[in-house]
TIDO-486118 format. One record per residue (C-alpha): residue in three letters; x, y, z. Coordinates in steps of 0.1 Angstrom, whole numbers, padded with zeros to 4 digits, always signed. Example, Ala and Ser with C-alpha at 12.3 -4.5 7.8 and 13.67 -1.06 7.14 Angstrom:
Ala+0123-0045+0078;Ser+0137-0011+0071;
//
This chain:
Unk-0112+0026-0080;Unk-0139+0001-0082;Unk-0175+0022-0081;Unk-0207+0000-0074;Unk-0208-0032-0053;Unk-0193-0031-0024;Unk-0165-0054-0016;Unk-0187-0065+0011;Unk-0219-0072-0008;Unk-0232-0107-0014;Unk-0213-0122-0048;Unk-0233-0132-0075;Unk-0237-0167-0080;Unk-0258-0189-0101;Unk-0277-0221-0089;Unk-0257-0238-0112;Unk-0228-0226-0088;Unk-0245-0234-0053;Unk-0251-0270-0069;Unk-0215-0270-0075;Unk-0205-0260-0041;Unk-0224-0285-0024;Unk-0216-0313-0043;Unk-0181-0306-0039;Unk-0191-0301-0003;Unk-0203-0341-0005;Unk-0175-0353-0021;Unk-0196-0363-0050;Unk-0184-0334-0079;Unk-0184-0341-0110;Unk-0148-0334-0130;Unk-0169-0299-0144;Unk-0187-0292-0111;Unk-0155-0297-0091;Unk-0136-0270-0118;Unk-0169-0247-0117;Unk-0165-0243-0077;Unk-0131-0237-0077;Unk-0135-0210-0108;Unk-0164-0191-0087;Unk-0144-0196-0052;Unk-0114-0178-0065;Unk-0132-0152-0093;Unk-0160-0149-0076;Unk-0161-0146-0039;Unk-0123-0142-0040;Unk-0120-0117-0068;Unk-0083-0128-0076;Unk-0088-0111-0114;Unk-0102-0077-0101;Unk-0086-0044-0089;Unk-0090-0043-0051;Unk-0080-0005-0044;Unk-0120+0008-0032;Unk-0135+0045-0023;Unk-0120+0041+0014;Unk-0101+0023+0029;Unk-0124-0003+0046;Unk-0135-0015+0016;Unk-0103-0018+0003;Unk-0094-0039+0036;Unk-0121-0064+0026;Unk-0113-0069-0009;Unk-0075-0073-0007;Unk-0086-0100+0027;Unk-0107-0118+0000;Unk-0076-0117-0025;Unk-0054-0129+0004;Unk-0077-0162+0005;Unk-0076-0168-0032;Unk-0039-0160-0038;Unk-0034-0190-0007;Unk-0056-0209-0032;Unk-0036-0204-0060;Unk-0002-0211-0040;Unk-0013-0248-0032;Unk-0027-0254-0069;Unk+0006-0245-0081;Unk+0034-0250-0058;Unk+0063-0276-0058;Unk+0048-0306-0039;Unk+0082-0316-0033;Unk+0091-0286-0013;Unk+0058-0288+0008;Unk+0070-0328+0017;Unk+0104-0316+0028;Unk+0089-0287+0049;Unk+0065-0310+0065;Unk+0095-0336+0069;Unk+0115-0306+0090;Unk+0087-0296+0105;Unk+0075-0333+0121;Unk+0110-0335+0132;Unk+0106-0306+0148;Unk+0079-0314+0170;Unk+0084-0349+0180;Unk+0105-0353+0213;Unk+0090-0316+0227;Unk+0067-0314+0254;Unk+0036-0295+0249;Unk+0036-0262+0269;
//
């Protein structure tokens, strides 16, 4: 079990990071800050790398709910495009022609 910080605690972060996050927040990253954000958004405040089982069971809560966001993360960097375009397709079809309720 992880001993120490608490899953909870504030994650560590350099200014180098916060300058990262913002500019990708502007929409004016550069090609490293853009890869620096992402790096400290899913090892950092996601913790996707570290062992989430914690002394009880609360803490274990909150770390595996900051592993869920990074593992959704992960899905989209890696997934088949294609088969998001189809499920999007099926799913527009769905909804046009049905009243809202």
């Amino acid at each position: 079990m992880k001993k120490g910080i608490a899953a909870d605690a504030p994650v560590r972060a350099e200014l180098a990071d916060a300058h990262a996050l913002r500019a990708l927040r502007r929409g004016a990253a550069t090609p490293e800050q853009q890869q620096r954000a992402l790096d400290w958004i899913l090892t950092g405040a996601c913790d996707v790398a570290g062992f989430q089982w914690r002394e009880s069971a609360r803490e274990t809560d909150f770390a595996l709910g900051r592993l869920f966001v990074g593992k959704q993360i992960g899905r989209l960097l890696t997934c088949d495009l294609s088969g998001l375009r189809r499920q999007q397709h099926v799913d527009s079809q769905n909804t046009t022609g049905t009243s809202a309720r």
